[in-house]
C-alpha positions as CSV (number, residue, x, y, z in Angstrom):
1,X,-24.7,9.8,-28.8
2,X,-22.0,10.9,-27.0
3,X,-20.1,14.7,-27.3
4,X,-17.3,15.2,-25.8
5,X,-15.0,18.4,-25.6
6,X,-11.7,18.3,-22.8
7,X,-8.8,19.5,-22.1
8,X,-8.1,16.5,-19.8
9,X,-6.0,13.3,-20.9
10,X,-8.2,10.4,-22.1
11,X,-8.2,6.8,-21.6
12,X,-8.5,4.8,-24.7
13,X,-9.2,1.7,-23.3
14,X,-11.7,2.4,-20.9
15,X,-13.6,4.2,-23.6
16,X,-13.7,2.0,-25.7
17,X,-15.0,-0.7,-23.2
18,X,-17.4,1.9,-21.7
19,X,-18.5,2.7,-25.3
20,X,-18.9,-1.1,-26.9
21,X,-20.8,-2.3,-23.2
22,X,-23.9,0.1,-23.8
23,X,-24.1,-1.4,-27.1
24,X,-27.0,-4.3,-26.9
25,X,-28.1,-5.5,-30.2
26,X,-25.6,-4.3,-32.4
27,X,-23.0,-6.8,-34.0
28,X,-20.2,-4.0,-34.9
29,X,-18.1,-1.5,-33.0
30,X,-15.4,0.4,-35.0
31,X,-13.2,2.8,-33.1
32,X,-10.5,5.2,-34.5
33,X,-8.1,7.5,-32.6
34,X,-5.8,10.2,-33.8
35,X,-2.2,10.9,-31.9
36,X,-0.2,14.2,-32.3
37,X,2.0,13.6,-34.7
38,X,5.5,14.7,-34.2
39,X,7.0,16.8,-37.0
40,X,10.5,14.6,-37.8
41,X,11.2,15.9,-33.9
42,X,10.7,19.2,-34.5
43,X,7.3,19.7,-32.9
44,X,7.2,20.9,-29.5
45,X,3.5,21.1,-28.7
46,X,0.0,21.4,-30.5
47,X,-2.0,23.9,-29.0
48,X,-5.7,23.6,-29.9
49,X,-8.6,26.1,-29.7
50,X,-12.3,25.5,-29.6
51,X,-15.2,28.0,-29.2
52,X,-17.2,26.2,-26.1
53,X,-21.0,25.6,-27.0
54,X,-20.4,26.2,-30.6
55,X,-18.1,23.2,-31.3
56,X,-20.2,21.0,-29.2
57,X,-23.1,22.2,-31.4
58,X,-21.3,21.5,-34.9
59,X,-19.7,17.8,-33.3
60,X,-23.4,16.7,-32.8
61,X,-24.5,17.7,-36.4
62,X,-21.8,15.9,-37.6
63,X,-22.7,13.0,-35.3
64,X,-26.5,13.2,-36.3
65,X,-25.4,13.4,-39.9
66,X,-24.1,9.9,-39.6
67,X,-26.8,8.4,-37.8
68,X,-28.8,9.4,-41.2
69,X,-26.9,8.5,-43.5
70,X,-26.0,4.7,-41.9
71,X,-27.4,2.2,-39.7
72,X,-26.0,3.3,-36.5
73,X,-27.2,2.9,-33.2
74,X,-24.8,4.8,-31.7
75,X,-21.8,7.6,-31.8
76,X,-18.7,8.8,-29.0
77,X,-16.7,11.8,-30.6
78,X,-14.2,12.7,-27.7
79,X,-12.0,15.3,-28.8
80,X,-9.3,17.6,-26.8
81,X,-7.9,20.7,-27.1
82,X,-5.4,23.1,-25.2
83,X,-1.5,22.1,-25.1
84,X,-0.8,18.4,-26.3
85,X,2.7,17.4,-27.1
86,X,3.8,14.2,-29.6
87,X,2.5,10.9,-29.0
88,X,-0.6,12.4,-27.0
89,X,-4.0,11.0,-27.9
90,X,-5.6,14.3,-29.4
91,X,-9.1,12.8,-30.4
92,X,-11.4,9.5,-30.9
93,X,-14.4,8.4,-32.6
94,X,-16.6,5.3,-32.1
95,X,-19.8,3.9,-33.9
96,X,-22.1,0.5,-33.2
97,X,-23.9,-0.8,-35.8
98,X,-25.7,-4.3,-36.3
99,X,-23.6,-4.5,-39.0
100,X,-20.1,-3.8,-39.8
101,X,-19.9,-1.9,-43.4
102,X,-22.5,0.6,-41.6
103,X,-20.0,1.0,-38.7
104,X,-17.1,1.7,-40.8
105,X,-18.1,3.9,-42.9
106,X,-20.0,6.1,-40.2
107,X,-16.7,6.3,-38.4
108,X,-14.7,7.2,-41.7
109,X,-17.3,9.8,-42.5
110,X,-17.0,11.3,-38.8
111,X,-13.6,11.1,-39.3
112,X,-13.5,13.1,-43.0
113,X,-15.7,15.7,-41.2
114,X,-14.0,16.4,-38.2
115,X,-11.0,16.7,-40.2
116,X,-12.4,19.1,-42.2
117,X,-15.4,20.8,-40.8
118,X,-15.0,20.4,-36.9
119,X,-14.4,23.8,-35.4
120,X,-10.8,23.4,-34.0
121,X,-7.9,26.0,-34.4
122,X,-4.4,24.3,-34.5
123,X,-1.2,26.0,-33.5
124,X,2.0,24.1,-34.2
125,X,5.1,25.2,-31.7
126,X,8.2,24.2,-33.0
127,X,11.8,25.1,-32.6
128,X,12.0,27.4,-35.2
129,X,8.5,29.1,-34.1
130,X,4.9,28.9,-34.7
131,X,2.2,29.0,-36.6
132,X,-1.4,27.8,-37.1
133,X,-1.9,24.4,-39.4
134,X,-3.8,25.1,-42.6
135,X,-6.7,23.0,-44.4
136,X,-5.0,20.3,-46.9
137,X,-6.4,19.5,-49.9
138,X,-6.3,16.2,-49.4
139,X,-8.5,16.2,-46.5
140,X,-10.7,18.5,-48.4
141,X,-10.6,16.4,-51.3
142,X,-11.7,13.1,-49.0
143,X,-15.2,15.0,-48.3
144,X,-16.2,14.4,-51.9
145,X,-17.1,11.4,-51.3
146,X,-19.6,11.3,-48.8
């Protein structure tokens, strides 16, 4: 398992290589990213805040969670915070599996939880000011599931 909190810019590629080449034996690796969206050009910057320690902490619950739950032999949650502007990569998740169902929904449940459950405070700047992004019920909603 792999827990990563950073301010720096990651590479996606080279993750994702790094990540699938430790993974002997299994038959599956799913990886998803998330991008800042831009708000219909509006947004100037996301600015994101994380308790160190604590949010480290919660990432690897989640993480363990979906080891439990699936057939996984393995988990990366990298996730950044401070100042990101549109288009940057904000965040990425990656599970091995022997098999690919397991894989998938791991990385969807990470996914659901990190959405919703992953200690991260997020400020949208625009041009007509700012202000910090609430919890949607949607996302909220996609927990029931699991």
């Amino acid at each position: 398992m792999d827990i990563r909190v950073q301010e720096a810019p990651f590479d996606l590629g080279a993750e994702a290589n790094t990540f699938a080449g430790r993974q002997a034996g299994m038959g599956a690796v799913v990886t998803f990213t998330g991008i800042v969206r831009d708000l219909d050009g509006g947004l100037d910057a996301m600015e994101i805040e994380h308790y160190p320690g604590m949010t480290e902490k919660a990432l690897a619950g989640i993480a363990d969670e979906a080891m439990r739950r699936w057939q996984v032999g393995d988990v990366l949650i990298l996730h950044r915070y401070g100042r990101l502007t549109a288009d940057d990569l904000i965040m990425m998740v990656a599970t091995a599996s022997r098999h690919r169902a397991d894989a998938f929904q791991a990385a969807e449940f990470l996914m659901d939880y990190l959405k919703s459950r992953a200690p991260f405070w997020k400020k949208e700047v625009t041009d007509a000011g700012e202000g910090w992004v609430a919890a949607r019920d949607e996302d909220e909603d996609a927990l029931t599931r699991w």
